[in-house]
C-alpha positions in Angstrom: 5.0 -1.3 16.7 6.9 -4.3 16.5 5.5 -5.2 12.5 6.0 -1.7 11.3 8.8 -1.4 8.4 12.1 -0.2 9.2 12.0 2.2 5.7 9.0 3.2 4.6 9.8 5.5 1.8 10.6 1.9 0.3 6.5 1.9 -0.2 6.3 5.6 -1.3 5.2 5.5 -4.7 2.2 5.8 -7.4 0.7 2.4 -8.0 -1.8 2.2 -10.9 -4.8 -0.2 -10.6 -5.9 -2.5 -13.5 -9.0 -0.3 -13.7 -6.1 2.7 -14.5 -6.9 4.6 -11.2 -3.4 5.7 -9.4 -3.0 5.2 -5.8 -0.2 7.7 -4.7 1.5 6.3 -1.4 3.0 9.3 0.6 5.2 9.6 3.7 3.8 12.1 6.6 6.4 11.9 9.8 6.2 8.3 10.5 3.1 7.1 8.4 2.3 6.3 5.2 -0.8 7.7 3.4 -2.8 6.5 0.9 -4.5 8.7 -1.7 -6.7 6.8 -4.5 -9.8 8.8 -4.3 -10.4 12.2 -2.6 -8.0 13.1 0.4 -5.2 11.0 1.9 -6.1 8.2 4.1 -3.6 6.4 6.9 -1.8 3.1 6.3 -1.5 0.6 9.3 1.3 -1.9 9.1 0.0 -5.2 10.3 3.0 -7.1 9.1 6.4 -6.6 7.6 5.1 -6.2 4.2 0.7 -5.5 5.6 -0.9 -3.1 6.0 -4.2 -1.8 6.3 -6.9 1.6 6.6 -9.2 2.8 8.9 -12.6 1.5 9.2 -11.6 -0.7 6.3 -11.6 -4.7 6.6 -9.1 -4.5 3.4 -5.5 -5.6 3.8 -2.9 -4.5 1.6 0.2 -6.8 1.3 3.0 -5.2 -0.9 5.3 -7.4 -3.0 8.7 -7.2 -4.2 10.8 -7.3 -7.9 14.1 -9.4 -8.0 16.2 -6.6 -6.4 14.3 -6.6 -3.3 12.4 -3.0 -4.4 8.5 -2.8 -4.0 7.0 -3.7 -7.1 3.3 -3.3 -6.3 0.9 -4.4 -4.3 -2.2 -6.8 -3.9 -5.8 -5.0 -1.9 -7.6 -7.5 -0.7 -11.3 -7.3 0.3 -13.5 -9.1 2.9 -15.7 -10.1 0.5 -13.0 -12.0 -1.8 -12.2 -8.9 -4.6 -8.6 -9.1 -4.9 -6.7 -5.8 -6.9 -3.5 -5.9 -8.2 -1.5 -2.3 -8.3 1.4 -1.6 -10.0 4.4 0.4 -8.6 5.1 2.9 -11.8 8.2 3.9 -12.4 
């Protein structure tokens, strides 16, 4: 895939949501998975910094601190919701 990062563990992580849920971003081979609620669900890069889920009209678009590390991410919903998620330490 021509969008797909060249290093994903950059994205592994824990992200915590406002709400004070933690999303825990694991690498499986060459994928990332997602694991908020219940079992681990696949990430699909869309873009460099995109990506999105099964079945899920979300997109997830990562964002960066000044040293070029993810800091966190924004979910974005079809029906306008936007989530912010930390990357914790």
């Amino acid at each position: 895939m021509p969008n797909q990062p060249t290093n994903l563990r950059a994205f592994v992580g824990r992200y915590r949501w406002v709400a004070g849920e933690v999303d825990t971003i694991t690498l499986h081979g060459n994928s990332l998975t997602s694991a908020l609620e219940g079992s681990p669900t696949p990430q699909f890069f869309i873009g460099r910094d995109s990506a999105t889920y099964p079945d899920d009209l979300a997109v997830t678009t990562f964002y960066y601190n000044r040293d070029h590390k993810v800091a966190g991410y924004v979910y974005r919903r079809c029906d306008g919701q936007t989530v912010r998620a930390s990357k914790l330490p």
